[in-house]
ZAROMI-27476 format. One line per field, with one value per residue (C-alpha): x, y, z; residue number from 1. Coordinates in steps of 0.1 Angstrom, whole numbers, plus 5000, padded with zeros to 4 digits. Layout:
% ZAROMI-27476
u c(X,...) .
v c(Y,...) .
w c(Z,...) .
num c(NUM,...) .
This chain:
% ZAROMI-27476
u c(5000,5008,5009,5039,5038,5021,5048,5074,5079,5068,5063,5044,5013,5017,4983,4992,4987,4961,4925,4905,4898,4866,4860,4871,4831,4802,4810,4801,4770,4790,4799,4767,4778,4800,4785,4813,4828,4844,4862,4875,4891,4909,4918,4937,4953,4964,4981,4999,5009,5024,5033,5047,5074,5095,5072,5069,5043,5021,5020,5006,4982,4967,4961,4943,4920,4913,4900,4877,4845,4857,4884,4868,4843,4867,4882,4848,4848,4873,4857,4858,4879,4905,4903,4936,4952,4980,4957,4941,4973,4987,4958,4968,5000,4992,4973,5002,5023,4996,5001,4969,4978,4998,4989,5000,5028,5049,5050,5060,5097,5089,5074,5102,5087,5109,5084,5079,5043,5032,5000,4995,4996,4956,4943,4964,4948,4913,4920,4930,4904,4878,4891,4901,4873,4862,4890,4902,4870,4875,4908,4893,4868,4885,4922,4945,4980,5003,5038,5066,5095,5120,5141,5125,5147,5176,5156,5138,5172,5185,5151,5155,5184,5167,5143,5164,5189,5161,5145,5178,5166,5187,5165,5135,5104,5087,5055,5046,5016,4999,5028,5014,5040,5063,5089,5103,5102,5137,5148,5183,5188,5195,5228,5224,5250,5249,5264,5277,5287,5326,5314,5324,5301,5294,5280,5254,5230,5239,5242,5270,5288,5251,5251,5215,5207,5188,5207,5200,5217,5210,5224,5233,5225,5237,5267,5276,5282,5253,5248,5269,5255,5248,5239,5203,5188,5154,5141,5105,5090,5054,5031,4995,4974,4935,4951,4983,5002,5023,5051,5051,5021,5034,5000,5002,5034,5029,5005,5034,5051,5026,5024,5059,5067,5076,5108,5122,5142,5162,5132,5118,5149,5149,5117,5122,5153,5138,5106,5134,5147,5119,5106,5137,5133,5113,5080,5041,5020,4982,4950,4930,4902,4905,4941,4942,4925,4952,4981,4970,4969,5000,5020,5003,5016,5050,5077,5092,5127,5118,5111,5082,5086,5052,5066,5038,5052,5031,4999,4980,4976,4951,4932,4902,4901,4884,4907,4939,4928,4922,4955,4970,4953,4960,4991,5001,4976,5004,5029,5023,5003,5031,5066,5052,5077,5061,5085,5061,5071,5049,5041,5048,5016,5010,5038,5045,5024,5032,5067,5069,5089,5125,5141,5149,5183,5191,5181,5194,5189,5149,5139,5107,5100,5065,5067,5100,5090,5094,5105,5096,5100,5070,5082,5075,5097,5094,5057,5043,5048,5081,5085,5117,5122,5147,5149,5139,5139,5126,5095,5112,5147,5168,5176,5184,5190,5191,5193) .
v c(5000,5035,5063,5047,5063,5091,5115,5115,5153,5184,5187,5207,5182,5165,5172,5174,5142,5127,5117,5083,5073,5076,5040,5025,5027,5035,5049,5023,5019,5026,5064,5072,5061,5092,5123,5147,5138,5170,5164,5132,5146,5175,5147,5128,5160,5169,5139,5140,5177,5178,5144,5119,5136,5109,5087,5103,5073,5077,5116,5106,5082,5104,5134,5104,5095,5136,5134,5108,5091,5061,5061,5086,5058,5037,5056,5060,5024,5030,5040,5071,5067,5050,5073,5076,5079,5059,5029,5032,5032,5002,4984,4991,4981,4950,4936,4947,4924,4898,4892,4908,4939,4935,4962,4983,4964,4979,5012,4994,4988,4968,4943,4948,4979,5004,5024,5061,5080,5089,5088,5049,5053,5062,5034,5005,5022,5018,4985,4973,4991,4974,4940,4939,4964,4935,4925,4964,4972,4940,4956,4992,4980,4957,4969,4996,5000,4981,4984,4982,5003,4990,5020,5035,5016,5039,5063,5030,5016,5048,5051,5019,5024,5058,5039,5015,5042,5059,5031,5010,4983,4954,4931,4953,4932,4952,4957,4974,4986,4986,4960,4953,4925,4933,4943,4969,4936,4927,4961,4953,4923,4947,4963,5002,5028,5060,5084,5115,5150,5142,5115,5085,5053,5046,5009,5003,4969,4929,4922,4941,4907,4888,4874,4887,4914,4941,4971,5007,5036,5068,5102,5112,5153,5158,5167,5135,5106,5079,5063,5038,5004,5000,4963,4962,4935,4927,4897,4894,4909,4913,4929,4940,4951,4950,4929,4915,4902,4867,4871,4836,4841,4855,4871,4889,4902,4907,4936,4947,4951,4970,4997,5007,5029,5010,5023,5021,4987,4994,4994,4965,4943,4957,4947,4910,4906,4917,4895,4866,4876,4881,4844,4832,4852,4843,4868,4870,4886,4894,4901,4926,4943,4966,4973,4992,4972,4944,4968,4956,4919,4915,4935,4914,4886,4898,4874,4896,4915,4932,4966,4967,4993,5003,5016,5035,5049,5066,5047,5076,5094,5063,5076,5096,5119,5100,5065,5088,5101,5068,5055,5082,5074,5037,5041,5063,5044,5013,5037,5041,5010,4988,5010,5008,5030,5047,5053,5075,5084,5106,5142,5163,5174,5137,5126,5155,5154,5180,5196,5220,5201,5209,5232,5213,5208,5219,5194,5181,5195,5185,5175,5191,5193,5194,5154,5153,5123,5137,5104,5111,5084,5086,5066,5068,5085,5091,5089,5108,5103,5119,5126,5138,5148,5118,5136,5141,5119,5112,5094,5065,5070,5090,5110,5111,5141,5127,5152) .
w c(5000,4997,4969,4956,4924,4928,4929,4903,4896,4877,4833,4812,4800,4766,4754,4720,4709,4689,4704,4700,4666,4658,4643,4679,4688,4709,4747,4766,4788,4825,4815,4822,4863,4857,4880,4874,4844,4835,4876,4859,4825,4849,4872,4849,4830,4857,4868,4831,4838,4874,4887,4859,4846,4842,4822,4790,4778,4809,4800,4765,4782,4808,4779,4756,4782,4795,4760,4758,4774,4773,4793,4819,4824,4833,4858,4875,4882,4909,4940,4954,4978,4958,4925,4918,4883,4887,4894,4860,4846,4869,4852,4818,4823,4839,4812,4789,4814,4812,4775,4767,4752,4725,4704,4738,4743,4711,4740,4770,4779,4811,4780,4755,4737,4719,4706,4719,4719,4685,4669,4669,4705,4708,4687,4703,4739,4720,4712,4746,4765,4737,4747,4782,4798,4817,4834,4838,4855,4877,4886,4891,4912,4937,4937,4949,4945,4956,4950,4978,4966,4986,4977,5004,5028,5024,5052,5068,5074,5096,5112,5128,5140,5155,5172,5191,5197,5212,5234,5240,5224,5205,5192,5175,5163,5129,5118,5086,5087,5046,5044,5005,5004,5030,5008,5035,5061,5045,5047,5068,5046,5014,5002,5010,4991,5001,4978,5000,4990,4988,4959,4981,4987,5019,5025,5053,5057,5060,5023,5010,5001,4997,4959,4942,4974,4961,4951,4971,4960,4973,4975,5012,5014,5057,5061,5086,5072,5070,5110,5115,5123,5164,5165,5161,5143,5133,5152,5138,5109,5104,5081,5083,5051,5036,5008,5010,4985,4982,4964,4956,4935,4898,4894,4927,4919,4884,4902,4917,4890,4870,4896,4886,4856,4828,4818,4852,4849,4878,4902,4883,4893,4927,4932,4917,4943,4969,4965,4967,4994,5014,5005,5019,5055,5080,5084,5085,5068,5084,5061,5084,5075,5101,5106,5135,5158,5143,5159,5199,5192,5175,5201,5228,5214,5210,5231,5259,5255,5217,5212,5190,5164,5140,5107,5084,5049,5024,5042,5060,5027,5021,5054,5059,5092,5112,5107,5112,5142,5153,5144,5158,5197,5192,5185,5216,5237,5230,5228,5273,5279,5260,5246,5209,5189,5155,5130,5097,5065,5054,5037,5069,5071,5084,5100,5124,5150,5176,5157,5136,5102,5100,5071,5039,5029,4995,4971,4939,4906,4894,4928,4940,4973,4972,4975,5005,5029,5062,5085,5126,5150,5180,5216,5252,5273,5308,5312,5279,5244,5225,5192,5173,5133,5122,5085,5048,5016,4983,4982,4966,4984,4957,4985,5018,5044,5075,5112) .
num c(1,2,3,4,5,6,7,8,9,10,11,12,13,14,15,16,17,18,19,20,21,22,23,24,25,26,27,28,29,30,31,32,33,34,35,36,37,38,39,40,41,42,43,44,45,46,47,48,49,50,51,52,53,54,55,56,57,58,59,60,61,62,63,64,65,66,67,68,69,70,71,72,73,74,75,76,77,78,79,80,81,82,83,84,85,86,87,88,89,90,91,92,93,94,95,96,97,98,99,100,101,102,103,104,105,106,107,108,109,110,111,112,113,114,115,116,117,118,119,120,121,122,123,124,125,126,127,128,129,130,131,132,133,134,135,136,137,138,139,140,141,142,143,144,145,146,147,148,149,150,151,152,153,154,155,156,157,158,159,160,161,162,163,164,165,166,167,168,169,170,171,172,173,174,175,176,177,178,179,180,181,182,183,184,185,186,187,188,189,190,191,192,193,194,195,196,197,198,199,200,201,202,203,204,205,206,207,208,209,210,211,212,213,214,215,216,217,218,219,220,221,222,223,224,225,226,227,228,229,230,231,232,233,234,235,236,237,238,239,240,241,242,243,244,245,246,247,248,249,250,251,252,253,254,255,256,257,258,259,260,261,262,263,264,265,266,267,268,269,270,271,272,273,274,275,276,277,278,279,280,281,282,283,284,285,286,287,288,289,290,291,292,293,294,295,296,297,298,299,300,301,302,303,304,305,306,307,308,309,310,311,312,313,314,315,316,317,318,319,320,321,322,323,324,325,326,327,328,329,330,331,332,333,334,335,336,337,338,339,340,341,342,343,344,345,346,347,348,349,350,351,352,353,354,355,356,357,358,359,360,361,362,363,364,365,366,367,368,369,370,371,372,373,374,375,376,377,378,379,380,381,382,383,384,385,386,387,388,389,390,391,392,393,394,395,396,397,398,399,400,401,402,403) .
């Protein structure tokens, strides 16, 4: 779970490109479920204009479908609460991964493609949608997305060793909370590279020497060097989430998979590593429909001598008010009643609580900070709850400016 991909940067929209033939036929019978239609088209230019700058076929996609009936109907098959752009796409490209879209397919490195938008682009997305509207309202309907990027461990990694820095705990047991697949679970078993502002590497996690680990590299803005590793070690891993996903099964994490942009080959590998590592670790992950009120048992349950640690990233964006609130009093309720430490990743709007966010450092060259990840860490300390600003990143790791 989590926004995921969501926030890739700022471009101008590439609107230019040609609408729907008009041979591909009749608008089918759910636009009329559409109340706001003209909501929808903005929705999805906008999501081409501001946030997918890096995926010049996604751009194309989103100004095709501003333009056209059709594929505003589809996207009001996603309920409201989980209208998002990028799952409409993720369902696009998951039937391009399927094997089902060929026509589509020509477009999509992540399925061999060479081809760049151009004027084919519209009819091959008229004869997909034609085709596979069934199983792409099926996904609409029914899924979210899903993907874990693991790159995000480059500021989980240091947060951890925050949190038992900050409790005096050792042995720390984990629970992701909107685990997906628990990618993050194997977070200290991955090979982290810093890059730092003297242009040396810097090494952190237990696989630098581990043949297949997955690969993080990430550039380290703080002056200090990255924390040094103080002997914590993660003695059980857990994972709570609405849906989650087996990595075992290659349809589950052919989902996965979709949800990433499809030129990105580097996160696509990461992401298949990772998935074997996991498999290989010992871990649990819980189905709860109600994952909040999963957070007490599972800490109750916890063998003595571990400090539990709850680690949300890009989850409470998925929360209404009143379910954040609620996380937010469980959480410290456990936090006093049983030395639950809360480690968020968040916009800082959500993750800071009671501080006021920190300046951020200066970032690279065509980094926005309108997306930064503010990481806080939440524990008890002397009879009330404490909470400290651990430091800024890019929502999928690029960057990390640590305090």
């Amino acid at each position: 779970m989590g926004v995921e991909d969501a926030l890739q940067g700022r471009i101008d929209s590439h609107g230019s490109i040609v609408g729907w033939p008009t041979q591909a036929g009749p608008v089918p019978a759910y636009a009329g479920r559409m109340d706001h239609p003209e909501e929808l088209s903005a929705l999805l230019r906008r999501f081409g204009r501001e946030e997918c700058a890096q995926e010049p076929l996604y751009v194309a996609l989103c100004g095709l479908a501003a333009d056209d009936a059709r594929l505003c109907a589809l996207l009001a098959e996603v309920p409201p609460e989980q209208r998002k752009v990028n799952l409409l796409l993720a369902a696009l490209h998951e039937r391009v991964l399927a094997g089902a879209a060929p026509e589509l397919a020509a477009y999509y490195p992540s399925a061999g493609g060479e081809r760049t938008p151009d004027a084919g682009l519209a009819a091959a997305l008229a004869a997909c949608v034609e085709r596979e509207w069934p199983a792409l309202v099926r996904q609409l309907r029914h899924g979210a997305t899903q993907t874990n990027e693991v790159a995000r461990g480059a500021a989980i990694w240091p947060a951890l060793g925050a949190a038992a820095a900050a409790t005096g705990a050792r042995q720390l047991a984990l629970l992701d909370f909107g685990c997906s697949a628990g990618l993050n679970l194997g977070v200290d078993r991955y090979r982290l590279r810093y890059r730092c502002g003297d242009g040396g590497w810097h090494e952190r996690g237990a696989a630098r020497d581990e043949h297949g680990a997955a690969e993080i590299e990430a550039l380290w803005l703080s002056a200090a060097p990255p924390p040094a590793d103080t002997g914590w070690r993660l003695a059980l891993r857990h994972g709570l989430d609405p849906a989650p996903v087996d990595v075992a099964d290659p349809v589950r994490l052919r989902w996965l998979q979709a949800c990433l942009w499809p030129h990105d080959a580097r996160r696509r590998e990461r992401l298949a590593r990772a998935a074997a590592q996991l498999r290989t670790l010992p871990h649990a992950l819980t189905r709860a429909d109600d994952c909040i009120a999963a957070i007490g048992p599972w800490l109750a349950g916890l063998p003595a001598g571990v400090q539990p640690v709850l680690l949300t990233s890009w989850v409470l964006y998925y929360l209404g008010a009143a379910e954040l609130a609620r996380l937010r009093e469980t959480a410290d309720r456990l936090a006093l009643g049983h030395g639950l430490a809360w480690i968020c990743g968040e916009l800082p709007a959500l993750s800071a609580q009671l501080l006021a966010p920190p300046p951020l450092p200066a970032l690279p060259p065509g980094e926005v900070a309108s997306s930064a990840t503010l990481w806080t860490l939440r524990w008890p300390q002397a009879g009330r709850v404490a909470e400290r600003a651990l430091g800024w990143s890019h929502p999928h790791g690029r960057w990390v400016a640590w305090l």
